[in-house]
C-alpha positions, 0 to 999 in steps of 0.5 A, a space after each residue: 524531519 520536522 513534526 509538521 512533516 511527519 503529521 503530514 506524511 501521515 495524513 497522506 498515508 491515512 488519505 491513500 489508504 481511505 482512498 483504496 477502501 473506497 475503492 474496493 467497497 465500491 468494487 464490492 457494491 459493483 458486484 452486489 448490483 451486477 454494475 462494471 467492476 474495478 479490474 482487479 489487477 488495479 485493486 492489487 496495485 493500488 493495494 502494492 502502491 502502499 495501499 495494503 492495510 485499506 484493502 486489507 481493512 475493506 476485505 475483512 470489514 465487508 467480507 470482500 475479495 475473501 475467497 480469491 487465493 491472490 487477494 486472500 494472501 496478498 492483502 494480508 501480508 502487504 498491510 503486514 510488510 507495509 505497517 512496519 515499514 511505514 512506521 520504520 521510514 517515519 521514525 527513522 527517515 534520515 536512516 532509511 534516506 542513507 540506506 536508499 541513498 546508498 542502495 541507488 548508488 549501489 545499483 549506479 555501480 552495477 549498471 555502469 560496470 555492465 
């Protein structure tokens, strides 16, 4: 993988994780104002879709979604599990591309000896 690939599948990264800090400080502006809300089930998929460490920075920089038990454990251990994981696919990409490589045609197998 080239630098200029990595560069840029870092800025994806940083953009996408910006883009759910925004959306929970809107969601917590909406709160303060009585306006419409973001539904939460969104703000945890956007949080699982590899926007764990921006929920997790919104909710420890305004104090957001600190008190509900899903959102209180689940944004910590996702920005937990998908840092590393982040850093292991960018470091690594050609181990982990074997690895999801292997892991499909594993499944491939599974689904067709059922």
């Amino acid at each position: 993988m080239t630098s200029q690939t990595m560069l840029t599948l870092i800025a994806i990264l940083v953009l996408w994780n910006v883009i759910v800090f925004c959306v929970y400080a809107y969601d917590k502006t909406a709160a303060r104002e009585g306006a419409r809300r973001v539904r939460e089930d969104t703000l945890i998929t956007l949080a699982v879709l590899g926007g764990g460490p921006g929920a997790w920075a919104c909710q420890k920089v305004l104090r957001h979604k600190t008190r509900k038990p899903p959102f209180r454990i689940l944004l910590p251990a996702l920005a937990l599990i998908q840092l590393p994981l982040a850093v292991i696919c960018l470091v690594f990409p050609q181990a982990v591309l074997a690895w999801l490589r292997s892991l499909l045609n594993l499944l491939s197998g599974l689904l067709q000896n059922s």
